[in-house]
C-alpha positions in Angstrom: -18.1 -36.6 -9.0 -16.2 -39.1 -10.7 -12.3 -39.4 -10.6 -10.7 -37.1 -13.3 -9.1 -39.6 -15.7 -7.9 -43.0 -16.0 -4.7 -42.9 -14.9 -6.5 -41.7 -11.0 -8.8 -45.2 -11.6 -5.6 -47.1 -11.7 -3.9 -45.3 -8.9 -6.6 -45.9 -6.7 -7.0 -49.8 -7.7 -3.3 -49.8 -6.8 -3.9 -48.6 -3.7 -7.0 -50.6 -2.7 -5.2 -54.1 -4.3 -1.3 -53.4 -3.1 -0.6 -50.9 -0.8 -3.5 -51.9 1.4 -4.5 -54.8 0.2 -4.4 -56.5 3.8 -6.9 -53.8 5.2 -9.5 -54.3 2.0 -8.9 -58.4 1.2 -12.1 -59.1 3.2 -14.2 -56.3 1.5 -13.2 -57.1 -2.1 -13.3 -60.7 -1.6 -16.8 -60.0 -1.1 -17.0 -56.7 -3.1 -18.6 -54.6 -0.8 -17.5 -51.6 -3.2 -19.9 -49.5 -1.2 -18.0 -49.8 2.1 -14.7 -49.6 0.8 -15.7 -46.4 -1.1 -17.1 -45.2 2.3 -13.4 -45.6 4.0 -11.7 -43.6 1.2 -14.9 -41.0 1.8 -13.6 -40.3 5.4 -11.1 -37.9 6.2 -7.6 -39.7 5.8 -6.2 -40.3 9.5 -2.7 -38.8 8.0 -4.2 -35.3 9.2 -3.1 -34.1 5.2 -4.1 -30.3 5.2 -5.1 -29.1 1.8 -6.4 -25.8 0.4 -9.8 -25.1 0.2 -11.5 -24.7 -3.0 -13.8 -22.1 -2.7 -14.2 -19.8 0.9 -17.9 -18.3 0.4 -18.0 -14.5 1.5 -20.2 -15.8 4.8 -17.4 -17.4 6.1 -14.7 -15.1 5.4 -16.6 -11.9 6.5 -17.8 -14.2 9.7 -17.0 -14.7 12.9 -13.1 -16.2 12.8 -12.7 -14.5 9.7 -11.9 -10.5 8.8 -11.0 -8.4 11.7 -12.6 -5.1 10.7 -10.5 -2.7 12.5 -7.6 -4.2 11.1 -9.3 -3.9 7.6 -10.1 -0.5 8.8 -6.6 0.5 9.4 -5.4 -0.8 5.9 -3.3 1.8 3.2 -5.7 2.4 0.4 -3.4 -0.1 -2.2 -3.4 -3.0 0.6 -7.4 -2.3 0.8 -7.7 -1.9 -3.0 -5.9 -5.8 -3.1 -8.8 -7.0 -0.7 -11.5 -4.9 -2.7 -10.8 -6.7 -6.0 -10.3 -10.2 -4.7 -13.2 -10.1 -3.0 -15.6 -7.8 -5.1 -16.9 -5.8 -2.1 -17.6 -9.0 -0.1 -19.4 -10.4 -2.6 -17.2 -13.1 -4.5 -16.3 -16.4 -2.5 -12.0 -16.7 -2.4 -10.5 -19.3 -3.8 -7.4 -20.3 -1.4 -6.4 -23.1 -3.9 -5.2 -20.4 -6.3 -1.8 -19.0 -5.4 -2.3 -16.2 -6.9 -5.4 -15.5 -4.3 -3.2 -16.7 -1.9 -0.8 -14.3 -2.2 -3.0 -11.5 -2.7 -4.5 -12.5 0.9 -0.6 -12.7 2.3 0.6 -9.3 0.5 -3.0 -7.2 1.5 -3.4 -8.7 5.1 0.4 -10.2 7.0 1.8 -6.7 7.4 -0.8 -4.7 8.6 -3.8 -7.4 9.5 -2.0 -10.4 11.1 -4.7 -11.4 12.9 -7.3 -11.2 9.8 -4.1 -12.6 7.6 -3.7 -15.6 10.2 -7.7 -16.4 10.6 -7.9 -16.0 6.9 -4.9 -19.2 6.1 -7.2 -21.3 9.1 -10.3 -21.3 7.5 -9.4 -21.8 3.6 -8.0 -25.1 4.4 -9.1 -28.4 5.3 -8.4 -31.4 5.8 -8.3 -34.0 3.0 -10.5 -37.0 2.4 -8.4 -40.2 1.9 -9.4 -40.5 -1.6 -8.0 -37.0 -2.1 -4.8 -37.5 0.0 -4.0 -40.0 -3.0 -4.1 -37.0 -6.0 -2.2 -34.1 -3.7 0.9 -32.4 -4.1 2.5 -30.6 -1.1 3.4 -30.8 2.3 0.3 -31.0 3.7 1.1 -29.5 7.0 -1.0 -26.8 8.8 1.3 -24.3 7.7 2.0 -25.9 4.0 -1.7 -27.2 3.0 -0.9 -29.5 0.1 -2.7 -28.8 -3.4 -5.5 -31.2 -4.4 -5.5 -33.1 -7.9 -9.1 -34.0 -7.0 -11.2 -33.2 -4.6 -14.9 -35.2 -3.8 -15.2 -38.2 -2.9 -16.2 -41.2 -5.0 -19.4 -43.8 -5.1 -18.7 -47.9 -5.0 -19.1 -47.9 -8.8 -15.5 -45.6 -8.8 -14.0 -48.2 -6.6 -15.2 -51.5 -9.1 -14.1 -49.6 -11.7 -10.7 -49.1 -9.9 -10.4 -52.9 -9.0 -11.6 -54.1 -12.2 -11.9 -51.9 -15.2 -13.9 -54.0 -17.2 -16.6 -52.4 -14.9 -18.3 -49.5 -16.8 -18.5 -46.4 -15.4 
């Protein structure tokens, strides 16, 4: 997937050609795009936790996941909340999406904490370096930040980024 717009080509360049340009000089003076696109690929050693995406029902209703006697013991609106988020277990959650978010927090904290608490571990992750640059947040375990893009990006994103008379 390629970066969203231009202005992400030209922070990244930045980023390759100033910020670090001591850690990539040997890599572009050869332009082994391919490796330097590999190192943002990698999960950035900053330990940046960001929302997931999307949380599929398999891993949600899994192991680590829902506590089903503390579902059990929910009040018919907090198990209503979890109903329609969810579609009877059917729809994936999307923990990037506040609103989900808080839907999760106001069916589950009070009366689920363990389902609540397993729930915030597993809709985050931990960000790529090429996504660390786009993110917003904190990024803490408690705090995951909010990506601005999320995949990772092929050697023809990183020439592009370094030099963009490259085509795309």
């Amino acid at each position: 997937m390629p970066l969203n717009s231009e202005a992400q080509y030209v922070a990244l360049g930045s980023d390759i050609t100033v910020t670090h340009a001591a850690e990539f000089a040997s890599a572009l003076a050869i332009r082994d795009y391919p490796g330097i696109a590999q190192t943002y690929n990698q999960v950035d050693a900053s330990n940046f936790w960001v929302w997931r995406s999307v949380l599929p029902p398999e891993e949600y209703t899994g192991a680590g996941g829902i506590v089903w006697t503390e579902v059990d013991a929910l009040t018919v609106g907090k198990a209503r909340i979890f109903e329609w988020m969810t579609g009877t277990l059917t729809k994936p959650l999307h923990p990037s999406d506040s609103n989900q978010r808080q839907g999760i927090q106001d069916a589950f904290q009070a009366q689920a904490p363990t389902t609540f608490s397993n729930l915030r571990t597993i809709a985050r992750r931990l960000a790529r370096r090429i996504e660390r640059l786009y993110v917003t947040g904190t990024g803490s375990t408690a705090s995951p930040g909010s990506l601005g893009f999320e995949g990772t990006v092929t050697d023809r994103d990183v020439a592009h980024a370094v030099d963009p008379t490259v085509p795309l």
